[in-house]
N, C-alpha and C positions, 0 to 999 in steps of 0.2 A: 247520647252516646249509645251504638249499640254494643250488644250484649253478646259474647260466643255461647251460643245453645247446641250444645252434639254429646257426643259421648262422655268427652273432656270432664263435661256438667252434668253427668249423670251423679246422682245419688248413691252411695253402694248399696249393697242388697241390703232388706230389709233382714233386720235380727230377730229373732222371735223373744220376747216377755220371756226373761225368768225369774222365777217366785222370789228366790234365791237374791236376787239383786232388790230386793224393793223390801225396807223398812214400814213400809203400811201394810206389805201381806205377813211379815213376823208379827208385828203390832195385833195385827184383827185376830192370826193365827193365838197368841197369847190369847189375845181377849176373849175370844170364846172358850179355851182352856179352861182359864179361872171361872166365866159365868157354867159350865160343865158340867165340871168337875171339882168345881171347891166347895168348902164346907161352911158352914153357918156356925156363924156369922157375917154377915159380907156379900155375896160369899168371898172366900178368900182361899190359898195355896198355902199353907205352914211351910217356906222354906227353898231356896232355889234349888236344892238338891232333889226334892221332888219336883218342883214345876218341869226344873229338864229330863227328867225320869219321866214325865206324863207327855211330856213336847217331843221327845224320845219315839214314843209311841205313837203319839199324834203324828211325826212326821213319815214313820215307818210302818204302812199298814201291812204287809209281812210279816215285821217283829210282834206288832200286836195281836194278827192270828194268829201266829204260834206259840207266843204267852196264853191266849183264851184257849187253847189245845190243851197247852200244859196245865193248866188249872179251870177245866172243865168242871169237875166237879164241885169246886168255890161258886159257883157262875150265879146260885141260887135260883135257879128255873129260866133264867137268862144265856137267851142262845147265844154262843160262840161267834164270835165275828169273824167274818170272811171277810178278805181283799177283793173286791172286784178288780183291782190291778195291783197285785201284788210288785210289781217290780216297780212301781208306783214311787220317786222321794222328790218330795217339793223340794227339800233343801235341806242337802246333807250336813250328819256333825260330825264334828273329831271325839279322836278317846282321849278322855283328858286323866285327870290325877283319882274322879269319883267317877269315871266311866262315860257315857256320853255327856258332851258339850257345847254350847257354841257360841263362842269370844265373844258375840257380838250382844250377850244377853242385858248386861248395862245401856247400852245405848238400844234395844228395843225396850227397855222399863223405863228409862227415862223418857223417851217417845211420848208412851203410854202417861207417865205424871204432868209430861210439861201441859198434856190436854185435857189433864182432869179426869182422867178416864180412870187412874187406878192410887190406892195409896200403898206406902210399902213401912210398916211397921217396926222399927227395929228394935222396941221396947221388949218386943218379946222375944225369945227364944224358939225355936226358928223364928228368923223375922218369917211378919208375913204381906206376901202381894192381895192387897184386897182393890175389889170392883168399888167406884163410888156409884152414886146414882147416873149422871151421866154414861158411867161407865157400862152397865146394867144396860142401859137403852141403848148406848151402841152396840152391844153384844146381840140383843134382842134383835137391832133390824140386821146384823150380820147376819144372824142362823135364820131368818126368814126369805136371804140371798141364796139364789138356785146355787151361786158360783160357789158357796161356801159348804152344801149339804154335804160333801164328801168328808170333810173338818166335823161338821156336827153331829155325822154319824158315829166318826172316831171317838170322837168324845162322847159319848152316850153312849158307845159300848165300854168307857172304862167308868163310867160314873159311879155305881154302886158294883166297883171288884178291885179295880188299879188303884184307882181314886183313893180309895179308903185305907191307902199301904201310906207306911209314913215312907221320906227319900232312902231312908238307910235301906230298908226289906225294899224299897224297889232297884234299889242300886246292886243289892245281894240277887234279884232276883235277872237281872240284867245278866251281869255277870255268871250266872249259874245256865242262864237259857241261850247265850252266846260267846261262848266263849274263844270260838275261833274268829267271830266278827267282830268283838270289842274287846273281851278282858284279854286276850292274848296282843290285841292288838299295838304298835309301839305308840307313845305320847302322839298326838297333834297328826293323827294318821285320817283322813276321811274313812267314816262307817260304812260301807257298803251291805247290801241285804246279799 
């Protein structure tokens, strides 16, 4: 039987990759997060309200230069992080009820547990998201991917200054350094820089 081949059967255009659509680039974006920027034991994040306050920044390297402006002098001899593409957002969040968020953070941790990569403690108070050893090595050949140095850079500039704020002072500190982009902004509104 032949086949009609013309236009008819054309393909549509090709869509370009967005980050934004794909649960393995939130998953690895996490995962370097916590190998970052967490603390020891673990390492590990105390709390979802800081992981999105850190994922926050991670995603918006704009908001993170002009957070490392505004507290230049914290920085401890630690230069100030510039945007190479400031207008730069892999994948925007809403303002939610503690300032940015994004609905989808459940199903990227559970992601992350069904493969072993991470455990999430609720014994404690903040719980907290820790790296297992699995987890550790995938993080490690992430930040050794060209694709990802722009991720590991972010994170390394907030390692020893963000990093070290618990969620509440980072969520105050959100709120104080934008407040026409997020704390004014209404419920369930996308963040724009």
């Amino acid at each position: 039987m032949r086949h009609n081949i013309g236009a008819s059967a054309v393909p549509p255009p090709h869509r370009p990759w967005d980050p934004d659509d794909s649960p393995d680039f939130h998953a690895s974006r996490l995962l370097l997060l916590v190998a970052e920027c967490g603390s020891a034991p673990g390492p590990h994040i105390a709390g979802r309200t800081k992981l999105a306050k850190l994922d926050f920044f991670l995603r918006y390297p704009a908001f993170l230069e002009r957070a490392h402006t505004e507290l230049a002098e914290t920085l401890s001899g630690q230069a100030a992080f510039r945007a190479s593409m400031p207008e730069e957002v892999e994948a925007p969040m809403i303002r939610y009820r503690f300032g940015p968020w994004d609905p989808r953070y459940r199903q990227f941790l559970a992601f992350l547990m069904a493969r072993g990569l991470i455990t999430i403690t609720t014994s404690h108070r903040p719980e907290r998201v820790r790296l297992t050893s699995g987890g550790k090595r995938a993080a490690a050949a992430l930040a050794d991917m060209d694709e990802f140095q722009p991720i590991v850079t972010r994170c390394r500039a907030m390692r020893d200054n963000l990093a070290q704020w618990s969620g509440t002072d980072l969520k105050n500190l959100v709120y104080q350094l934008f407040p026409e982009e997020v704390a004014d902004l209404a419920y369930n509104q996308e963040i724009r820089p």
